[in-house]
N, C-alpha and C positions, 0 to 999 in steps of 0.2 A: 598522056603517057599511059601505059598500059602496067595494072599490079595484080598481084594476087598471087595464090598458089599452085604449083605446077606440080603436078605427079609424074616422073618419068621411068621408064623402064629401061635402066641405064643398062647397054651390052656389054661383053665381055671385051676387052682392049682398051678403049678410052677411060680417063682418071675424070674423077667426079670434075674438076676443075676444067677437062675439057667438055663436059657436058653442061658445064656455067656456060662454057664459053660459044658453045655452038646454040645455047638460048638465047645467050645475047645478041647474036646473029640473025638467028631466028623474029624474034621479037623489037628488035629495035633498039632497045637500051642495053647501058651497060649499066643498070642496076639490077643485078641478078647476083644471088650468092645460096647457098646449100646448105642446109641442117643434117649433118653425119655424111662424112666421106666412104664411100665406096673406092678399096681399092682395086686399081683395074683389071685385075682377075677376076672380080666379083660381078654378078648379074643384080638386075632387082630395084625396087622399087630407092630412087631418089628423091628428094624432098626438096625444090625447088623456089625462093621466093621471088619474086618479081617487083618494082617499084618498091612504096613504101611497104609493102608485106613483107620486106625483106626484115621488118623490125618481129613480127612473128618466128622468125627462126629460133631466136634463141630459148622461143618456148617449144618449140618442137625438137631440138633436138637432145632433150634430157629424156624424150618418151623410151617405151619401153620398146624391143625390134621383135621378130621372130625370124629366123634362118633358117634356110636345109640348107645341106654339105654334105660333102664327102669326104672325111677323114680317112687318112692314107697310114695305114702304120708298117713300120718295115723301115722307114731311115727319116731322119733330121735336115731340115736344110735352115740356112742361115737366117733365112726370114719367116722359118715358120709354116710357109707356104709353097706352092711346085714352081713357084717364079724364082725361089732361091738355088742357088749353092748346094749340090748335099755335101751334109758336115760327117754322119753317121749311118752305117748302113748292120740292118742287125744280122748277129749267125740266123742262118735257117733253120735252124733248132731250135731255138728259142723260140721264134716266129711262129714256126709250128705248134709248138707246144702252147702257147695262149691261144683259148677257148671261149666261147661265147659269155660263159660264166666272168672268166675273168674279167673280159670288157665291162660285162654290168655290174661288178664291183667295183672299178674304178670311176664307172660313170659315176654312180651313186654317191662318192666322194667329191666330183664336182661338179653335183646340184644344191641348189638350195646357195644360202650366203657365203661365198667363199672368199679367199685370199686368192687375189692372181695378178699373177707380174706379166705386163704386157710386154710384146714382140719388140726387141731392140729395135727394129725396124720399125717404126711408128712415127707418128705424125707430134707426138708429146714432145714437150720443149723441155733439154736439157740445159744448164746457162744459157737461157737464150737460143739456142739452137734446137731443131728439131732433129732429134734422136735419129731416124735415118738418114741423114746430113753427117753425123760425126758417125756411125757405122760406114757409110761409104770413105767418109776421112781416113779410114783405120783406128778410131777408137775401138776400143771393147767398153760398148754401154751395157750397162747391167741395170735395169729399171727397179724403181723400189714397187710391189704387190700393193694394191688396193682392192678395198671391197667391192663386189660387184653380188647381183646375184642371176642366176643359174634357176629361172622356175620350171624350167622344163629341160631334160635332156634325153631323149628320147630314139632310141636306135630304130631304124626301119628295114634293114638288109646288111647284111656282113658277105662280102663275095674275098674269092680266096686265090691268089696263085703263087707260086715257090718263093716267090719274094717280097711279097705286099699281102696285107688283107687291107679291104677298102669296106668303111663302114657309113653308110645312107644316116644320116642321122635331120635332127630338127629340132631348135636351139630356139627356148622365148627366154630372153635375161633381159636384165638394165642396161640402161646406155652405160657406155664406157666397156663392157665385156669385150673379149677380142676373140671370136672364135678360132683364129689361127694356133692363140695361146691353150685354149681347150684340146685342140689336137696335138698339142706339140706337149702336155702336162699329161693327153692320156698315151701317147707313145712313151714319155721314159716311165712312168709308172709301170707298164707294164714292159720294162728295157728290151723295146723294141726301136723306140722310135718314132715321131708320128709327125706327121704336116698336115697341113688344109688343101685338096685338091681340088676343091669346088663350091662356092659358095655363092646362095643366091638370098637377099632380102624381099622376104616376101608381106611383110609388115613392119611399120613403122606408126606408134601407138594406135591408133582409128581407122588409121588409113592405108588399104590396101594395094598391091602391086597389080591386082586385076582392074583398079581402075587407073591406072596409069596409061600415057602414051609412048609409045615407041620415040627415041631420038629423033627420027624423022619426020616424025608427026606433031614435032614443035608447034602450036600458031595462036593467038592470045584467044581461040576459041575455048582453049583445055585453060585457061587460069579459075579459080578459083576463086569465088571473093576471100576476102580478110574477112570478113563478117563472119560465113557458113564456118571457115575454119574455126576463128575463135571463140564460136559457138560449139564449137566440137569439143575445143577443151575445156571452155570455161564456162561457166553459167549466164544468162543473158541478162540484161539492163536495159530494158526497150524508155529512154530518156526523152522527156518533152522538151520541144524545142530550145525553153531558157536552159534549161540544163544543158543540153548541147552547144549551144552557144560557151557558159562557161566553162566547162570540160574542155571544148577547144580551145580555152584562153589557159587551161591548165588552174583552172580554179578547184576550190574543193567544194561539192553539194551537197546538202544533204539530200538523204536517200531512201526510203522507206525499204529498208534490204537486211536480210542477215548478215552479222558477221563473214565475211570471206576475204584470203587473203587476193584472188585474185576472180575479176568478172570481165565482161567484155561488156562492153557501155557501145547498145549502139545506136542510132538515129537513122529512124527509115532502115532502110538494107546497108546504108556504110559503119563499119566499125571504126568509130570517133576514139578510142583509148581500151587501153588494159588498166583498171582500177583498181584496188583495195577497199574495202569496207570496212570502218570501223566504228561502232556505236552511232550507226546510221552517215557517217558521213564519209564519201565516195573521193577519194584521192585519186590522182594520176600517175600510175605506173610508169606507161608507155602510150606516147602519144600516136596517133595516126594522121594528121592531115591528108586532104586531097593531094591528090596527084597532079 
């Protein structure tokens, strides 16, 4: 069986879940699953695991992203985004009259640790249900705000015409930020209005959208061991034989290591576990067997 990690440069149209789905076609198995969804308006680097790597996801996708976009201001639509509904369209006076000034005031209000209530239309489970599930129902979901933070927000070009301004911007936050919510927080701020008209992921913590491959350029040459990844995020554990041996029995060793809550234990070039260290002795996080 073929594992590891897949970099893909997901296009515009297809949902992250069809891009599981054309890897698994691609490569042979149906063990394939994704760390942060990409929705189908959006370009940019996806984060694919393959076989057992697929147990790696869950640590990559708390990493931090970077984005460029185009924030649209001048009307509202139901998701936030140019794939919705417009709900609100603003006078052209008003429109007008917000100034470059103003934008970088409101940017400025959310950067840094803020309060944001994500897009009714999201992928978050409401009793059970995913929140754009009961929006297409006919509910009115109203999501409760969580922290997120906002370390960069960064304007690049403000372009103008009698009924939109469109502003180039480039977003580094935490996992969980929803930049459609960024857009749609600095439109009523400034009661205009505002959507997400373009958005592309161009980092996802280490690892960039420039080394990724096209959808079509699927093929188990582009995977990635487990090992290099979890050496990217974690600190290494190069284990002597007997140690790996009990590591794969899910034993605990001791360890000549500093304190850390997590390390990647590996043997040879395979990553055998994700561990914890504590007062020298290496426990089993996450196990990795062969393939």
């Amino acid at each position: 069986m073929v594992s590891g990690i897949l970099l893909v440069d997901k296009p515009q149209g297809p949902s992250s879940h069809g891009v599981v789905s054309a890897a698994r076609k691609a490569l042979g198995t149906r063990k394939v699953g994704h760390a942060g969804t990409l929705d189908p308006m959006a370009t940019g680097l996806l984060i694919l695991g393959v076989g057992t790597a697929t147990r790696l996801l869950t640590y990559i996708v708390g990493a931090d992203k970077t984005y460029t976009a185009t924030i649209r201001l001048g009307s509202g639509t139901v998701t936030d985004d140019a794939e919705g509904e417009v709900t609100a369209v603003a006078d052209p006076t008003i429109l007008a009259a917000v100034t470059a000034q103003d934008i970088g005031r409101v940017i400025d209000t959310l950067t840094g640790e803020i309060e944001q209530r994500p897009s009714a239309v999201s992928a978050i489970k409401v009793d059970g249900q995913r929140a754009y599930d009961r929006v297409r129902a006919g509910d009115d979901v109203v999501l409760a705000a969580r922290t997120v933070t906002v370390a960069r927000f960064e304007v690049h070009e403000i372009r103008r015409t009698a009924t939109t301004i469109d502003i180039d911007v480039s977003v580094d936050c935490s996992s969980g930020t929803y930049i459609r919510a960024l857009a749609r927080d600095l439109g009523d701020a400034l009661d205009v209005g505002g959507h997400l008209a373009a958005l592309r992921r161009t980092h996802v913590g280490p690892w960039s959208v420039v080394d990724a491959c096209e959808l079509d350029g699927i093929e188990p040459e582009r995977l990635i061991s487990s090992a290099r990844i979890a050496t990217e995020l974690f600190p290494a554990w190069s284990m002597s034989d007997n140690d790996a041996v009990d590591i794969g029995h899910g034993k605990r060793v001791r360890a000549d290591l500093t304190d850390e809550p997590l390390v990647a234990a590996i043997d040879g070039s395979q990553l055998r576990a994700i561990v914890s260290v504590s007062d020298g002795v290496a426990r089993v996080v996450t196990g990795f067997p062969n393939d």
